[in-house]
LUMLOMAR-736728 format. One record per residue (C-alpha): residue number from 1; x, y, z. Coordinates in steps of 0.05 Angstrom, whole numbers, plus 5000, padded with zeros to 4 digits. Layout:
! residues N
(NUM (X Y Z))
...
//
This chain:
! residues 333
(1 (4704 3425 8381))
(2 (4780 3437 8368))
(3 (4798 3479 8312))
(4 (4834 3468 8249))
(5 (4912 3461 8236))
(6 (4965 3441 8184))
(7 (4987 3382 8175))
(8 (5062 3363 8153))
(9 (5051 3395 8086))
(10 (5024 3469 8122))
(11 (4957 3452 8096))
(12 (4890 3457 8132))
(13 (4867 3394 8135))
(14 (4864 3361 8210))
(15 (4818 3371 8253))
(16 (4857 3380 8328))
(17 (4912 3437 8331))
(18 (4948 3372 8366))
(19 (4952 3331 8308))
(20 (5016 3306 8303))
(21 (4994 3236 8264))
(22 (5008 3236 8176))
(23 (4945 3202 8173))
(24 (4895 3260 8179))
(25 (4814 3279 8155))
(26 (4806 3316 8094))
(27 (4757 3362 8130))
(28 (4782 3433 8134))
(29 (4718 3449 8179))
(30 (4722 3457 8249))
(31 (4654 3432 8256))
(32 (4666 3373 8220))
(33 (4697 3317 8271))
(34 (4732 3257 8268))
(35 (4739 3193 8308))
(36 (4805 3176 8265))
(37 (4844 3235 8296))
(38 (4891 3228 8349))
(39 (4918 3287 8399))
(40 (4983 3293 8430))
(41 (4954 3304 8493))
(42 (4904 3260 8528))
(43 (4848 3281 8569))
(44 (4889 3287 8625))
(45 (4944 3315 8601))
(46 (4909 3364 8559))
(47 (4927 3433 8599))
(48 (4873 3471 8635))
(49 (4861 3525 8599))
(50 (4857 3482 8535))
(51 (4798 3444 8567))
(52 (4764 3506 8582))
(53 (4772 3535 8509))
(54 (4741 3465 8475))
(55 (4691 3462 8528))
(56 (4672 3529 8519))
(57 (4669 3550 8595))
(58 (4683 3627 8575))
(59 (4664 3652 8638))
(60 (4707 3604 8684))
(61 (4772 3617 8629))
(62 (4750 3692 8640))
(63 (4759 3682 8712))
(64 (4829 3636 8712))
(65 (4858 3693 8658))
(66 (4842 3752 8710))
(67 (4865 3715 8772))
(68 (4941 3719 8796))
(69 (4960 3659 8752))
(70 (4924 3680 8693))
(71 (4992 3702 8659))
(72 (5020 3632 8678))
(73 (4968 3591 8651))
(74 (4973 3638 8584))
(75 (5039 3600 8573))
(76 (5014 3535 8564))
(77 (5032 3502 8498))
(78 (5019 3436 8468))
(79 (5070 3388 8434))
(80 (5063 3436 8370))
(81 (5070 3495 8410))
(82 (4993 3529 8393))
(83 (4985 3573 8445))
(84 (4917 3583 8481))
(85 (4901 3650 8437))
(86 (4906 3601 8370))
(87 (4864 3554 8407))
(88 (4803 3607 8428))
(89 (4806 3636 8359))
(90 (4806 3569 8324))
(91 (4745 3555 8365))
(92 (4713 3620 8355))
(93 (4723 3646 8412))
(94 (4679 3715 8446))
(95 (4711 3770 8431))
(96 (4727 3788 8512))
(97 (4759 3724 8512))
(98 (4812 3745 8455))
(99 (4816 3809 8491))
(100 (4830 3787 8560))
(101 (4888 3740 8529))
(102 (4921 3789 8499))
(103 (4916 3845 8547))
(104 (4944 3788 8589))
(105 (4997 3776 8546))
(106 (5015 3806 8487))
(107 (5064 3766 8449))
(108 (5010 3717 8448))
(109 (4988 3743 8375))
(110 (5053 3741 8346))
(111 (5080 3675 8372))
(112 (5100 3622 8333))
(113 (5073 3546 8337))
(114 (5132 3492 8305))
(115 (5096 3505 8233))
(116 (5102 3572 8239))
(117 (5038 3599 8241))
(118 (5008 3652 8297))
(119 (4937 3673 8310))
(120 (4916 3696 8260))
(121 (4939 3642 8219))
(122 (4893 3595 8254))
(123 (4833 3640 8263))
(124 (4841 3647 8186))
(125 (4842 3576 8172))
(126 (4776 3565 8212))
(127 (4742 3620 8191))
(128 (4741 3655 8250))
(129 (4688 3721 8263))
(130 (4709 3783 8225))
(131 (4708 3823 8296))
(132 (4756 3777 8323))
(133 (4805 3789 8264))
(134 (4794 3863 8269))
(135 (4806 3870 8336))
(136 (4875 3835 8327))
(137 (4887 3882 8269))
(138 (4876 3940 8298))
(139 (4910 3916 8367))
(140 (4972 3908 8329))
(141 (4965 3958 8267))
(142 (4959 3914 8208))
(143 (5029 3892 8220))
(144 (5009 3812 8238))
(145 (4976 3806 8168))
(146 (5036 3811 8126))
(147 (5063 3750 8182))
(148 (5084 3687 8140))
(149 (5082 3612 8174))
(150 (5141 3563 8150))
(151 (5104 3552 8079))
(152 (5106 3625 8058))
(153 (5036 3631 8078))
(154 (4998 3689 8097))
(155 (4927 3703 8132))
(156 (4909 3720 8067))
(157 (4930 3646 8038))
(158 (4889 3613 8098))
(159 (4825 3657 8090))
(160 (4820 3639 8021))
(161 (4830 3563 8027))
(162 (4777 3570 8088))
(163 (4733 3607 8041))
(164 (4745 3559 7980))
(165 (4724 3500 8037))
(166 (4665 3542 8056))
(167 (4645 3551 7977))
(168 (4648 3482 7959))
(169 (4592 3461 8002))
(170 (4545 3475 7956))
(171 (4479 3490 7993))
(172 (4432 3553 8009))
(173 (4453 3543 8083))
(174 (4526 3565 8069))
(175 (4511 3621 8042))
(176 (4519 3663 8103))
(177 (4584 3626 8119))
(178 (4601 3646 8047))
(179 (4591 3725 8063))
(180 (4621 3721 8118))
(181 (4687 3699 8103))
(182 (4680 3751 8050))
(183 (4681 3804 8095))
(184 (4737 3772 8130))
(185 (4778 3775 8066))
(186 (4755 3841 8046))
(187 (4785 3864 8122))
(188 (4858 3824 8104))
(189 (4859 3858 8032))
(190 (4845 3928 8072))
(191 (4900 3910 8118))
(192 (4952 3887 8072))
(193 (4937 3892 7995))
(194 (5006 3868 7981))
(195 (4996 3802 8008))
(196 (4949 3782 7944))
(197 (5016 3778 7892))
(198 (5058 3739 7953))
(199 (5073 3669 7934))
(200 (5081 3609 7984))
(201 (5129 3566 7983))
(202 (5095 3524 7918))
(203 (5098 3591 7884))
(204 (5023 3604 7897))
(205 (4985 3658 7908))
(206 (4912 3678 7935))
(207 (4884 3689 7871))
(208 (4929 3631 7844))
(209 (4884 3584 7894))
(210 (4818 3613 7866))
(211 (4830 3607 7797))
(212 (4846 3537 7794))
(213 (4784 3534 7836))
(214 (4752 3568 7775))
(215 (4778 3512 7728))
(216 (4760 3462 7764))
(217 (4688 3487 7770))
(218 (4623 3483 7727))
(219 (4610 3567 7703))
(220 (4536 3543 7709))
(221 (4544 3521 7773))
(222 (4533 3574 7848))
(223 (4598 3552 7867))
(224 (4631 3577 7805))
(225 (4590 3653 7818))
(226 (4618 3644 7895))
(227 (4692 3636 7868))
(228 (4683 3695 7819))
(229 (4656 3740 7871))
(230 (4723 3726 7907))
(231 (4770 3729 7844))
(232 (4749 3797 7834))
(233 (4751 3814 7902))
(234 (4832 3790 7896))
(235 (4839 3817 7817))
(236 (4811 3886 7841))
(237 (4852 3892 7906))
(238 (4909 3867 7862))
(239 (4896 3926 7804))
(240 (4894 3975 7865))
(241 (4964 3951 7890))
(242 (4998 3965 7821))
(243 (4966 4021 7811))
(244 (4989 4054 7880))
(245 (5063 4029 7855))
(246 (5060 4061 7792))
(247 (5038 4116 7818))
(248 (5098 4118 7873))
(249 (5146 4097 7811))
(250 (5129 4155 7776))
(251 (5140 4200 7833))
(252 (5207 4170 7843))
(253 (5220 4168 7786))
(254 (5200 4248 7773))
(255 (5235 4262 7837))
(256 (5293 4223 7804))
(257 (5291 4264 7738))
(258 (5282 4337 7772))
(259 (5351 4321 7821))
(260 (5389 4302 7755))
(261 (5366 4367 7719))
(262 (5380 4410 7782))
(263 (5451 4372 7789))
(264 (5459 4381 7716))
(265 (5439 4450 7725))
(266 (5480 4465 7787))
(267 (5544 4438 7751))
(268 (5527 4489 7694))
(269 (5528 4548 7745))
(270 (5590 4520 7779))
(271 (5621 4521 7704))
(272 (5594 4589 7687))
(273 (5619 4617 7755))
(274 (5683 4583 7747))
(275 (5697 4611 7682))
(276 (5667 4682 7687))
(277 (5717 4680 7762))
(278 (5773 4666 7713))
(279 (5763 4713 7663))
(280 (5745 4774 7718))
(281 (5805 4747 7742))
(282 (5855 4756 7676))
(283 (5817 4822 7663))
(284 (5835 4850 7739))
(285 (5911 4818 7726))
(286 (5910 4854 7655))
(287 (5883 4919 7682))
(288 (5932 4922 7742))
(289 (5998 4903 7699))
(290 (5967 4963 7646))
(291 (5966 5013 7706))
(292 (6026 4993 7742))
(293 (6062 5009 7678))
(294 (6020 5078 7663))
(295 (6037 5101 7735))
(296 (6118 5070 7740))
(297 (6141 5135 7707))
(298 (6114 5208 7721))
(299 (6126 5266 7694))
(300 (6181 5311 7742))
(301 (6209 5382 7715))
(302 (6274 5390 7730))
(303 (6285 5456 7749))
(304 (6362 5464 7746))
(305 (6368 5434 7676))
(306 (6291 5459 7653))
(307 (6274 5392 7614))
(308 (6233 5346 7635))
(309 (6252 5268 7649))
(310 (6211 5209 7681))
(311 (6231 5185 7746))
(312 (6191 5123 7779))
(313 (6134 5145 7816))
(314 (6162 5114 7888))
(315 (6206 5164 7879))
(316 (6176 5224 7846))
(317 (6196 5258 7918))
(318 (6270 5258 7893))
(319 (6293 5206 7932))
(320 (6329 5167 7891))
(321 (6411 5153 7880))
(322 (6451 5216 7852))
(323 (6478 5172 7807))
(324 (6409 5144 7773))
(325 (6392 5225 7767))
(326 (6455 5242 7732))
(327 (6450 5253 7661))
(328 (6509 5234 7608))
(329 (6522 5312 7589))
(330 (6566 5279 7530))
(331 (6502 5258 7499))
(332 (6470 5323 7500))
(333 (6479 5367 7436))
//
């Protein structure tokens, strides 16, 4: 039972990660096979590991991935380039499984087939178990959910087309299928909230997908109250992302306001001290010419003549010229 792919236009639609033919199922359901598909590989050609993975033998691929060529065989690729980790989650793999493949090799979860896509793409698109998508989550901290394949596509796009496939089968039986892809989108929306307003490359977003859903959809009908259940799930997670950017707006914005003012108010002090540094400035120059001018002459008693006349103060010791200390006696009376 291989697991679900794009076709040429990045949708989920064929039913063999090989696919490479334009004429394709409509099924989106791994469970759902076709006698009209054709693989890129034949039987024989089909690589090892590959065969063990859609025959299920998880004991015998546990076995291959711990023996000595276990990190070889982990390299295998088809004509699209899916790599053996895409094909075990595709096909709902056990959880050891996942974890001996990446623990083999860990660029396995963040390779790239030719449509761009990675693991998580494809366990995504098939609706794979929530513990499996955890597990890659918290292997590689939330970081491969904001991933995008070639379309502009996140997890996020390919869980909710898996869930609106799940939804539209109408019956009591899919009701558990139903919850739990859910819960799988409830985990993606944990892990990256943003990923709800990104649009692919036909400008679309999750809740974009689910609302023409909506219009599409009888209100009376369960399928309508399954597509609500996820709309809100989206609008709320959406509401929660703008409100945690507002929020950080605001505080940038605050943080923006309070560096002005204390600029603003910095430049003031700057001014102030400038011109308070000028004035002391004029008042010391003022005060210094004022005394140099008090103290240039000082009073000296001349004893031989018994006036009194100013000589500078440099030279109140009498040692100036004999000719600066004579006095014009013509000009006495």
């Amino acid at each position: 039972m291989a697991p679900t792919t794009r076709n040429e236009r990045g949708l989920a639609r064929g039913n063999n990660p090989r696919h490479n033919s334009s004429e394709h199922t409509t099924s989106s359901n791994p469970s759902h096979n076709s006698s009209e598909h054709t693989s890129s590989y034949s039987e024989e050609e089909l690589p090892y590991i590959f065969q063990l993975i859609e025959d299920q033998q998880w004991k015998e691929l546990r076995k291959c991935l711990r023996s000595e060529k276990g990190y070889e065989l982990c390299q295998e690729r088809d004509s699209s380039k899916l790599n053996c980790l895409s094909m075990a989650l595709g096909c709902n793999a056990p959880l050891f499984i996942v974890e001996e493949m990446v623990e083999t090799d860990v660029t396995l979860a963040t390779a790239k087939d030719n449509y761009g896509a990675t693991a998580i793409h494809v366990a995504c698109l098939n609706g794979a178990q929530v513990e499996l998508i955890n597990y890659l989550l918290c292997y590689y901290e939330d970081d491969i959910a904001k991933d995008l394949d070639y379309d502009g596509r996140s997890a996020l796009h390919h869980a909710v087309e898996n869930f609106l496939t799940a939804a539209a089968e109408d019956e009591e039986e899919q009701q558990h299928e139903t919850a739990s892809s859910m819960s799988l989108l409830q985990r993606l929306c944990e892990a990256a909230p943003e990923m709800v307003y990104v649009q692919d490359q036909g400008k679309t977003t999750p809740i974009d997908m689910v609302q023409v859903a909506k219009v599409q959809t009888i209100v009376e009908s369960k399928l309508y109250k399954r597509l609500d259940t996820i709309y809100n799930l989206l609008k709320y997670t959406g509401i929660q992302v703008y409100m945690d950017n507002k929020k950080r707006w605001e505080e940038e914005g605050n943080l923006h306001r309070i560096r002005e003012k204390d600029n603003a108010r910095q430049a003031r002090g700057q001014l102030t001290s400038s011109s308070e540094s000028k004035a002391d400035n004029s008042i010391s120059t003022e005060s210094h010419t004022s005394y140099s001018l008090s103290t240039m002459m000082t009073p000296h008693s001349d004893i031989s003549r018994g006036n009194n006349s100013f000589i500078p103060a440099d030279n109140k010791n009498g040692l100036l010229d004999e000719n600066m200390m004579c006095i014009d006696e013509t000009s006495e009376l």
